[in-house]
PyMOL Python script that loads the backbone (N, CA, C, O; Angstrom):
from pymol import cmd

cmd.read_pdbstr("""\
ATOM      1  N   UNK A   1     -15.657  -7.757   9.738  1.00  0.00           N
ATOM      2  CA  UNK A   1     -14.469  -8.118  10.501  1.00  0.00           C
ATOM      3  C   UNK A   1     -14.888  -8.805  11.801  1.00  0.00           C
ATOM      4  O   UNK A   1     -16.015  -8.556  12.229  1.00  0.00           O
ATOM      5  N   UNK A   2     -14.206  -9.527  12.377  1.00  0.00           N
ATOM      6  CA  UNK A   2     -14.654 -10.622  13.586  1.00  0.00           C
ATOM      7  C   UNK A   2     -13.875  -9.948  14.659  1.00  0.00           C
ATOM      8  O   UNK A   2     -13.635  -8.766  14.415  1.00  0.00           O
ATOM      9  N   UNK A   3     -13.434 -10.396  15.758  1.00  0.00           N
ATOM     10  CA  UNK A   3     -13.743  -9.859  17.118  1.00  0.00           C
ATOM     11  C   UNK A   3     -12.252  -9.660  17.078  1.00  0.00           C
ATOM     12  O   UNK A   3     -11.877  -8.553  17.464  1.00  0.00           O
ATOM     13  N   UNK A   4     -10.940 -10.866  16.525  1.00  0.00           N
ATOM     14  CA  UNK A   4      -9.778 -11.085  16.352  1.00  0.00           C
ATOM     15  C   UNK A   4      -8.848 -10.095  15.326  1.00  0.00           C
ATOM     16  O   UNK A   4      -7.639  -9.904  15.458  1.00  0.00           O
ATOM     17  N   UNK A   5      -9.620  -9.579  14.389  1.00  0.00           N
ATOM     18  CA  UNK A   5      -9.459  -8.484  13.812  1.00  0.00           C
ATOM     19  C   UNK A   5      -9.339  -7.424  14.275  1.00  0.00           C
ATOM     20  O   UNK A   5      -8.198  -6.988  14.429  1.00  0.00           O
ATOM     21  N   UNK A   6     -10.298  -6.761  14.596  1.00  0.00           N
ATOM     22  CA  UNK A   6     -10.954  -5.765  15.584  1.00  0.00           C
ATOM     23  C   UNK A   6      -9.776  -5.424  16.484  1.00  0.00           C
ATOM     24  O   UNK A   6      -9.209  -4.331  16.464  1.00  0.00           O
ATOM     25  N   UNK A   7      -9.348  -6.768  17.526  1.00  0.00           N
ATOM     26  CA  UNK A   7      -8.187  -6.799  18.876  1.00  0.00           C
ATOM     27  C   UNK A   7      -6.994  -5.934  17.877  1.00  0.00           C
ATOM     28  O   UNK A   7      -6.590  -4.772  17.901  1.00  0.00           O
ATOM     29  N   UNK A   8      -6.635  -7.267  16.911  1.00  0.00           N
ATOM     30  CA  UNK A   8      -5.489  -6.795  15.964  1.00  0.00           C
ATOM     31  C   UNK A   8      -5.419  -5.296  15.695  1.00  0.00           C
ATOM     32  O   UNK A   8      -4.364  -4.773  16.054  1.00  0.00           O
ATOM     33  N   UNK A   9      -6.425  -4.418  15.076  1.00  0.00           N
ATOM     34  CA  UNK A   9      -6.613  -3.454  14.431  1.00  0.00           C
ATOM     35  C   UNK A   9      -6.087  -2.756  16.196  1.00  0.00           C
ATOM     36  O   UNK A   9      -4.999  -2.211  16.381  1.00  0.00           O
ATOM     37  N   UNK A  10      -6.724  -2.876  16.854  1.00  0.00           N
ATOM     38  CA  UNK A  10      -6.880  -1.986  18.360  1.00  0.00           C
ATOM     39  C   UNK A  10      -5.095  -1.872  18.760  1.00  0.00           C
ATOM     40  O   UNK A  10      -4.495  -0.821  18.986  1.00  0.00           O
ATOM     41  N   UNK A  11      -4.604  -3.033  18.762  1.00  0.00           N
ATOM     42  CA  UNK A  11      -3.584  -3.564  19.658  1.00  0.00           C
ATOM     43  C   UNK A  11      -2.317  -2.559  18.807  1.00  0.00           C
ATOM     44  O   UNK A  11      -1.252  -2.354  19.389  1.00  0.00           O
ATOM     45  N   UNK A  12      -2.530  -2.074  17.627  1.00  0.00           N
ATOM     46  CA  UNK A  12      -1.582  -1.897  16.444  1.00  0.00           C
ATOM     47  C   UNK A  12      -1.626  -0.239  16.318  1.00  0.00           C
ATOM     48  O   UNK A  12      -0.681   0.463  15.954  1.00  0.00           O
ATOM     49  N   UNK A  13      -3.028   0.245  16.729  1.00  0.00           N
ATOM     50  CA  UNK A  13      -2.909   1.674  16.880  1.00  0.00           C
ATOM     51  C   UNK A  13      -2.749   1.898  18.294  1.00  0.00           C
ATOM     52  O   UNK A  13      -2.665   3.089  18.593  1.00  0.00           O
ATOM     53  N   UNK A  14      -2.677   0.987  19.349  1.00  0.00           N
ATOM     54  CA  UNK A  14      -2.587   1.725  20.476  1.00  0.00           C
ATOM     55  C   UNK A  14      -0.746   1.216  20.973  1.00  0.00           C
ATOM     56  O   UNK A  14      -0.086   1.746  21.868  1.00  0.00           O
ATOM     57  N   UNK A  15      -0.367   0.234  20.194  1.00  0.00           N
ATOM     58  CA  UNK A  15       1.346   0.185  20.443  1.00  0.00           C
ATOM     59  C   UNK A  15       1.788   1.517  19.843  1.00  0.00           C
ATOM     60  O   UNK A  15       2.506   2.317  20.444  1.00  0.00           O
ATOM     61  N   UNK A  16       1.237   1.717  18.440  1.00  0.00           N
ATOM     62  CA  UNK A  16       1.784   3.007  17.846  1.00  0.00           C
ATOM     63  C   UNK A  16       1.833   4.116  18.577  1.00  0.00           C
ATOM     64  O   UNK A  16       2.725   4.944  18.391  1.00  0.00           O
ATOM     65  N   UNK A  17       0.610   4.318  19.765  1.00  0.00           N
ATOM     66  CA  UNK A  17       0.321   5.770  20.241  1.00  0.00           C
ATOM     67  C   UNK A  17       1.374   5.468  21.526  1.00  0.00           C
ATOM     68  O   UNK A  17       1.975   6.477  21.895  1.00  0.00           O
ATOM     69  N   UNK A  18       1.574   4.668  21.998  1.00  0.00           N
ATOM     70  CA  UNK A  18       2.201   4.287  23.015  1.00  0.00           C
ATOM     71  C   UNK A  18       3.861   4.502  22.822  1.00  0.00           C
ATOM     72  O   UNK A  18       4.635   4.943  23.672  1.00  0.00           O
ATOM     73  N   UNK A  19       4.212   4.013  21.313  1.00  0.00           N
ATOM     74  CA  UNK A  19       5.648   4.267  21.275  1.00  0.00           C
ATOM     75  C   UNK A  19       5.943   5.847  21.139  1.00  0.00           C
ATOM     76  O   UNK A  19       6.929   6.402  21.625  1.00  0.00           O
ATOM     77  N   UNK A  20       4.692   6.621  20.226  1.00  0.00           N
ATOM     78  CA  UNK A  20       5.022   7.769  19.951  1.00  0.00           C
ATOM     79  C   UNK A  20       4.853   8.736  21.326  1.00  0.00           C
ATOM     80  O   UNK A  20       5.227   9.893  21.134  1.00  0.00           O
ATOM     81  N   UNK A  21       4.380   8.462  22.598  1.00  0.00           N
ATOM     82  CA  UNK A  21       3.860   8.736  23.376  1.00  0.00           C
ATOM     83  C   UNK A  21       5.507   8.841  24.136  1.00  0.00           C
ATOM     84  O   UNK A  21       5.940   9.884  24.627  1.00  0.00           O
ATOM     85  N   UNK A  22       6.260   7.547  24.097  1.00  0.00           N
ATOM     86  CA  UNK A  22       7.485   7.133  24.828  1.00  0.00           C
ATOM     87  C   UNK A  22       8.823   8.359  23.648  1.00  0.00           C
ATOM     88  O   UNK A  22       9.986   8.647  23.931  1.00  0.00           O
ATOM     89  N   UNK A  23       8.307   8.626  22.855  1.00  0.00           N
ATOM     90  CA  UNK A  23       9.587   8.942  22.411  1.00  0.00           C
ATOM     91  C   UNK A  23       9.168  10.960  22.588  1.00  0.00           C
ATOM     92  O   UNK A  23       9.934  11.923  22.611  1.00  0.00           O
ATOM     93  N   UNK A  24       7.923  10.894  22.663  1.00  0.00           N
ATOM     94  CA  UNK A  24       7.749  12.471  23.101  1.00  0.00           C
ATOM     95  C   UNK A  24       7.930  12.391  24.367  1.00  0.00           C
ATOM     96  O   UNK A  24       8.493  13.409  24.770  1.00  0.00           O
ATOM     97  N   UNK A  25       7.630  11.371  25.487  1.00  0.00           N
ATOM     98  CA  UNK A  25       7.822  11.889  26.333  1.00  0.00           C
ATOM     99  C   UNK A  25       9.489  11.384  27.491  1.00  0.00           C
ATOM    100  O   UNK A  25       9.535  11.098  28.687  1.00  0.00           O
ATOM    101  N   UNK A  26      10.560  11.466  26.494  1.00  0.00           N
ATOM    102  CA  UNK A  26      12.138  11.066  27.127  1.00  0.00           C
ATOM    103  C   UNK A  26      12.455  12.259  27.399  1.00  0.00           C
ATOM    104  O   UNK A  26      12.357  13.409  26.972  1.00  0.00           O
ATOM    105  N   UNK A  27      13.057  11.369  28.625  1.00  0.00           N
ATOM    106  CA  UNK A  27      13.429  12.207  29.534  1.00  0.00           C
ATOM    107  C   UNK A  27      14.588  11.265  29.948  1.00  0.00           C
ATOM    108  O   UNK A  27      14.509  10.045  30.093  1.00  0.00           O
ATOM    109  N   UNK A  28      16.227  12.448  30.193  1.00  0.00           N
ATOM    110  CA  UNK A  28      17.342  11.241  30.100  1.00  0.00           C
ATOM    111  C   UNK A  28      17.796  11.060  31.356  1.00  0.00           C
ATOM    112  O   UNK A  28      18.785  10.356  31.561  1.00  0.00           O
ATOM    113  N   UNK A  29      17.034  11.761  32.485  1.00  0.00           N
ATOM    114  CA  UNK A  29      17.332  11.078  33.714  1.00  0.00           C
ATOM    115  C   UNK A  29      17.140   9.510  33.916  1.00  0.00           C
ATOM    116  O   UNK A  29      17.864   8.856  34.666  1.00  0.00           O
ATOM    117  N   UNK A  30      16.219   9.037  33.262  1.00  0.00           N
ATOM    118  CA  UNK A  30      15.390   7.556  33.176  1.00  0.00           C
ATOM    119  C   UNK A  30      15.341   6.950  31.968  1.00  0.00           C
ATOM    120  O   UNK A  30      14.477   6.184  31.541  1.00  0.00           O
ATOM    121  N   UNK A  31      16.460   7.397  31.374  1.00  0.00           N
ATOM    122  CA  UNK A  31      16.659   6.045  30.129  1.00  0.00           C
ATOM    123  C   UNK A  31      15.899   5.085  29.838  1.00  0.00           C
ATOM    124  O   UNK A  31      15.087   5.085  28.913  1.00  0.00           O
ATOM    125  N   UNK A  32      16.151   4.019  30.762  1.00  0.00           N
ATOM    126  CA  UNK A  32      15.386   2.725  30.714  1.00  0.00           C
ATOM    127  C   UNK A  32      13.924   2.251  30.901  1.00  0.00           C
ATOM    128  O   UNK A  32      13.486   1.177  30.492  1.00  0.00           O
ATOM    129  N   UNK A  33      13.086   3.390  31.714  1.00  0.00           N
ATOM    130  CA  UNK A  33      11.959   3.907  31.581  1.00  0.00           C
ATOM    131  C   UNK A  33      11.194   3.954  29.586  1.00  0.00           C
ATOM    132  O   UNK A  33      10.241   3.374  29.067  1.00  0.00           O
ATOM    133  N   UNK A  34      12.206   4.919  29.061  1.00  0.00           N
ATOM    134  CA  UNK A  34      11.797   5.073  28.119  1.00  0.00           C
ATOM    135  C   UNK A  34      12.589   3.811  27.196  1.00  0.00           C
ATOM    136  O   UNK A  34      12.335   3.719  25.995  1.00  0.00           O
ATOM    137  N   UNK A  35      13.236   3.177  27.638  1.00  0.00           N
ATOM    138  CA  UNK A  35      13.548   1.817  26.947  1.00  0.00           C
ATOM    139  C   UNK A  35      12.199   1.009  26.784  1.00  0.00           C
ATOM    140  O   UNK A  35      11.581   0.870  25.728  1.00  0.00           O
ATOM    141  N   UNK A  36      11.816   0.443  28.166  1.00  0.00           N
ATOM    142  CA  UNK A  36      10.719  -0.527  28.445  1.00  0.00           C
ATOM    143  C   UNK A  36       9.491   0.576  27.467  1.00  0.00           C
ATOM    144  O   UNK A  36       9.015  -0.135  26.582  1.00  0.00           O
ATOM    145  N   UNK A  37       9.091   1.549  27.419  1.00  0.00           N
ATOM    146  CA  UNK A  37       7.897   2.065  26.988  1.00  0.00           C
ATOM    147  C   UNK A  37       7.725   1.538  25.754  1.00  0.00           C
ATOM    148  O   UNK A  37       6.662   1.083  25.333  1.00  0.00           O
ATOM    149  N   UNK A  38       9.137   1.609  24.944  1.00  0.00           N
ATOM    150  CA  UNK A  38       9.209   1.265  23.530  1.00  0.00           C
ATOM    151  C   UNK A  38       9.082   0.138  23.176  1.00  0.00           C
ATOM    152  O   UNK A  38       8.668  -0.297  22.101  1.00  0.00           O
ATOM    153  N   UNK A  39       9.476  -0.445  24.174  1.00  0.00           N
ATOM    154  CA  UNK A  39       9.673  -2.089  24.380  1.00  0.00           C
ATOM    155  C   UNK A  39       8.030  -2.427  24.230  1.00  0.00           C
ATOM    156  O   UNK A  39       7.570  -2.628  23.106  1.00  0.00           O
ATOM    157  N   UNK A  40       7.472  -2.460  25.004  1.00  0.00           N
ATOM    158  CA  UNK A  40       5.865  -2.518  25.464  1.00  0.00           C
ATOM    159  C   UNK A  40       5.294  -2.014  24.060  1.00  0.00           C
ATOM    160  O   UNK A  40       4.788  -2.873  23.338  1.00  0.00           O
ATOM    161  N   UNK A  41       5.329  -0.826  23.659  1.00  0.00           N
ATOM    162  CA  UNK A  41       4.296  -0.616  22.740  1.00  0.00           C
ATOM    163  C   UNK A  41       4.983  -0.841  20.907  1.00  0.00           C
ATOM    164  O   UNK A  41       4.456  -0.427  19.874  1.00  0.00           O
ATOM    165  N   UNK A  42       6.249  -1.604  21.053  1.00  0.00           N
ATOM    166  CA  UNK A  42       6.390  -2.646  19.785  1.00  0.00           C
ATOM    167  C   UNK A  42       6.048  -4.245  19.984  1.00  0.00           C
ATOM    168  O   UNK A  42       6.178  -5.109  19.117  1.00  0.00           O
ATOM    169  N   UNK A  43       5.616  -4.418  21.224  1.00  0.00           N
ATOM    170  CA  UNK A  43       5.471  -5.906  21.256  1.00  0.00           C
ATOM    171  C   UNK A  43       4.087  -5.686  21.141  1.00  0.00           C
ATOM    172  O   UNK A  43       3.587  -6.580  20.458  1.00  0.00           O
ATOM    173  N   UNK A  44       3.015  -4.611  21.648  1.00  0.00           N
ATOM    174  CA  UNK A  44       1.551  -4.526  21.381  1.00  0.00           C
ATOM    175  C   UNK A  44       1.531  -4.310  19.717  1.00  0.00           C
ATOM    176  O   UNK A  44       0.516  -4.701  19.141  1.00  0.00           O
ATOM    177  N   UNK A  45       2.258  -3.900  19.173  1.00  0.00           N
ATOM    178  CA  UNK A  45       2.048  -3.782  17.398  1.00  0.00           C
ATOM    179  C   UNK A  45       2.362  -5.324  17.181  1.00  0.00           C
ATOM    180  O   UNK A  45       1.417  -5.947  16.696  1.00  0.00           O
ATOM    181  N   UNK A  46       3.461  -6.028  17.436  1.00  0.00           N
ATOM    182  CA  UNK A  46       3.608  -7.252  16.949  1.00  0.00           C
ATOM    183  C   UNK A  46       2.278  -8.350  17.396  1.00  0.00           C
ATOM    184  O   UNK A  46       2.024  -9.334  16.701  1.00  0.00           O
ATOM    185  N   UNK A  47       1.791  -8.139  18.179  1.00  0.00           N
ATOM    186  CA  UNK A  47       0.526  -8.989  18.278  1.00  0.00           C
ATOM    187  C   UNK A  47      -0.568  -8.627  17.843  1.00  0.00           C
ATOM    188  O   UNK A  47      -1.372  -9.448  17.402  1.00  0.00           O
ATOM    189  N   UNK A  48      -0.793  -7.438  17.880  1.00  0.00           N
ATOM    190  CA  UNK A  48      -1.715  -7.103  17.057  1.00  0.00           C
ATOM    191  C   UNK A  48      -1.563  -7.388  15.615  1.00  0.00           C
ATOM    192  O   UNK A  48      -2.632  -7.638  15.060  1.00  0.00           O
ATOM    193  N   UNK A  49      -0.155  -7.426  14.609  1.00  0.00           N
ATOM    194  CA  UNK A  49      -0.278  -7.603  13.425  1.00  0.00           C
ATOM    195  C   UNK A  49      -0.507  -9.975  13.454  1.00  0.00           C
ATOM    196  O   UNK A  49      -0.826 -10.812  12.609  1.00  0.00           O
ATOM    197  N   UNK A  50      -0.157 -10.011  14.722  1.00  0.00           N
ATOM    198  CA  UNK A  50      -1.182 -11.247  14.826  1.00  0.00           C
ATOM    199  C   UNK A  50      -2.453 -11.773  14.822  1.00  0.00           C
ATOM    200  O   UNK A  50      -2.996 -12.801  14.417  1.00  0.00           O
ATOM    201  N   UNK A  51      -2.807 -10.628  15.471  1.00  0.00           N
ATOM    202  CA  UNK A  51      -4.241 -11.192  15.292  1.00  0.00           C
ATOM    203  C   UNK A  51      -5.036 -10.482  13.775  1.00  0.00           C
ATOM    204  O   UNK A  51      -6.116 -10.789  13.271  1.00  0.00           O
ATOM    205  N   UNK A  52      -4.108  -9.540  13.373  1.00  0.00           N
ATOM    206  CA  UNK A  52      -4.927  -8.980  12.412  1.00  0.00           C
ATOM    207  C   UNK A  52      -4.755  -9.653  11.223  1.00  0.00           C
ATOM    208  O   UNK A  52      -5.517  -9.595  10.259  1.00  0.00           O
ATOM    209  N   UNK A  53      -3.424 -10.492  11.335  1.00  0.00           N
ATOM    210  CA  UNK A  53      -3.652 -11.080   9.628  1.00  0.00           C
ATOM    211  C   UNK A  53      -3.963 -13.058  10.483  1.00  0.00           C
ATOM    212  O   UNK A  53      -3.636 -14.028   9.800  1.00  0.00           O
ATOM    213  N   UNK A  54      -4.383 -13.205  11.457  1.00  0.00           N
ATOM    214  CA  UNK A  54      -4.549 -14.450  11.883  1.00  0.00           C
ATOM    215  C   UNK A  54      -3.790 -15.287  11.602  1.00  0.00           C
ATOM    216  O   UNK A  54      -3.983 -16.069  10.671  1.00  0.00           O
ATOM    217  N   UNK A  55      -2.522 -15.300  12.529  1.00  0.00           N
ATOM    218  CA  UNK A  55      -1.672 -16.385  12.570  1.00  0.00           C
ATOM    219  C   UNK A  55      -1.296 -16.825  13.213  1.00  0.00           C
ATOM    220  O   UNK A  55      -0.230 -17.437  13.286  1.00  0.00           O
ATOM    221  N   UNK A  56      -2.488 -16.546  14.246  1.00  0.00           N
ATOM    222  CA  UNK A  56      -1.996 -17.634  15.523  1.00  0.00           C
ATOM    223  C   UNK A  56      -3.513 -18.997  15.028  1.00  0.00           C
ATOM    224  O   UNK A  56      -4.501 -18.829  14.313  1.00  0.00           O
ATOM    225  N   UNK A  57      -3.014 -20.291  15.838  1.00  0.00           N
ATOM    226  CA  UNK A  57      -4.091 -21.456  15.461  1.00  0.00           C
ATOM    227  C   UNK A  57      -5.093 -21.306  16.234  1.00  0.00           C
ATOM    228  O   UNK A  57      -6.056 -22.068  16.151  1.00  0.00           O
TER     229      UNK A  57
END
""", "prot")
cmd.dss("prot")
cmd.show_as("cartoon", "prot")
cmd.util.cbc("prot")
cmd.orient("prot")
């Protein structure tokens, strides 16, 4: 696997730990807190499944 893989593979388990991280840790004083968390660690899975199946040029 090359270096772009590797990112991909990284970027895809650490959005995952990040969303699961945001949904254990809500709290409903701060809603939107835990909005953006989710936000953040599905856009780190979506690039990571970029670089992992290479589709950027």
């Amino acid at each position: 696997m090359d270096d772009d893989r590797w990112t991909g593979l990284v970027l895809i388990l650490g959005g995952l730990l990040w969303v699961w991280l945001a949904l254990k840790l809500k709290n409903k004083s701060k809603p939107w807190r835990h909005f953006k968390m989710v936000a953040i660690g599905l856009t780190a899975v979506l690039v990571g499944i970029v670089f992992l199946f290479k589709l950027h040029r």
